[in-house]
C-alpha positions as CSV (number, residue, x, y, z in Angstrom):
1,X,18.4,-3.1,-15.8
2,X,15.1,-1.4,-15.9
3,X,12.5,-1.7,-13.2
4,X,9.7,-3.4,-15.4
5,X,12.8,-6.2,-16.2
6,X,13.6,-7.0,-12.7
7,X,9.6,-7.1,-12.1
8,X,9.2,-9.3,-14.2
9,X,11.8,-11.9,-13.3
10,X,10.5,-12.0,-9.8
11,X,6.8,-12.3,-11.0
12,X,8.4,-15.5,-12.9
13,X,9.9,-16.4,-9.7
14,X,6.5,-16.0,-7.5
15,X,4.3,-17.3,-10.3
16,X,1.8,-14.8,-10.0
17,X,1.0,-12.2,-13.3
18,X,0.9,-8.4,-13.7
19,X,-2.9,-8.7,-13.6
20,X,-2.9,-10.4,-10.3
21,X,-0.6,-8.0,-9.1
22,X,-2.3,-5.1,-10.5
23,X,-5.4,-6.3,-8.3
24,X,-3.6,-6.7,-5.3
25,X,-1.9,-3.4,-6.1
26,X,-5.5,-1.9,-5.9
27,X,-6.9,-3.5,-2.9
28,X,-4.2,-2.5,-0.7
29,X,-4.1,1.1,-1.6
30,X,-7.6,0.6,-1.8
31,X,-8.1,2.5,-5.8
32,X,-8.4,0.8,-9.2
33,X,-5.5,-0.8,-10.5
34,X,-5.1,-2.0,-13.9
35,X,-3.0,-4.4,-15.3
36,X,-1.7,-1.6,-18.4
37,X,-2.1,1.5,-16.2
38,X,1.0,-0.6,-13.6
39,X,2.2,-1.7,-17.0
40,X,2.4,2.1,-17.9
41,X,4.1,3.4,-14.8
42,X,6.6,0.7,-14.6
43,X,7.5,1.3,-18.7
44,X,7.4,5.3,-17.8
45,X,9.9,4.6,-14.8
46,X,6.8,6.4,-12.8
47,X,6.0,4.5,-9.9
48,X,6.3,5.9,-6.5
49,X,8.4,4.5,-3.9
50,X,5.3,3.3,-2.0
51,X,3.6,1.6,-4.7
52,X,7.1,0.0,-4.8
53,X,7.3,-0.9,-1.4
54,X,4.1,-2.6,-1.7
55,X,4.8,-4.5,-4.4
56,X,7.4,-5.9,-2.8
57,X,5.3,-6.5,0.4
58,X,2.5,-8.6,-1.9
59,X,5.5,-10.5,-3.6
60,X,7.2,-11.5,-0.5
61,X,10.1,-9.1,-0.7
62,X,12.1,-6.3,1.5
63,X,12.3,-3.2,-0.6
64,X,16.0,-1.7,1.2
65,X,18.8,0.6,0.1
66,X,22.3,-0.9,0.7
67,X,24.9,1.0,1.1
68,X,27.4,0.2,-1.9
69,X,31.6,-0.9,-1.0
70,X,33.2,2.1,-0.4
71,X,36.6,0.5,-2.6
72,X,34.4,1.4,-5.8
């Protein structure tokens, strides 16, 4: 599943838009956000990890790498 998909199900999940969290985006690293410029890098798979992990962080969530079973 592509990044923009899972976005989007936990923006449904946290009722807030990709405007709202282009904004918030912006305030925190402190630089214009817009809503099609986030729409952009999400499509473009472009986003850095720290955008990321402040996404998460304004959505309520723990960005993490988990290590996988090892029977795979």
């Amino acid at each position: 599943m592509s990044i923009i998909n899972e976005l989007k199900k936990i923006l449904l999940d946290v009722n807030i838009n990709l405007t709202e969290l282009a904004q918030a985006l912006g305030k925190r690293l402190n630089k214009p956000y817009s809503m099609q410029n986030l729409s952009n890098k999400l499509r473009n798979e472009t986003i850095t990890h720290r955008e990321m992990i402040i996404i998460a962080d304004i959505l309520g969530y723990d960005l993490k790498f988990v290590r996988r079973d090892e029977k795979r």
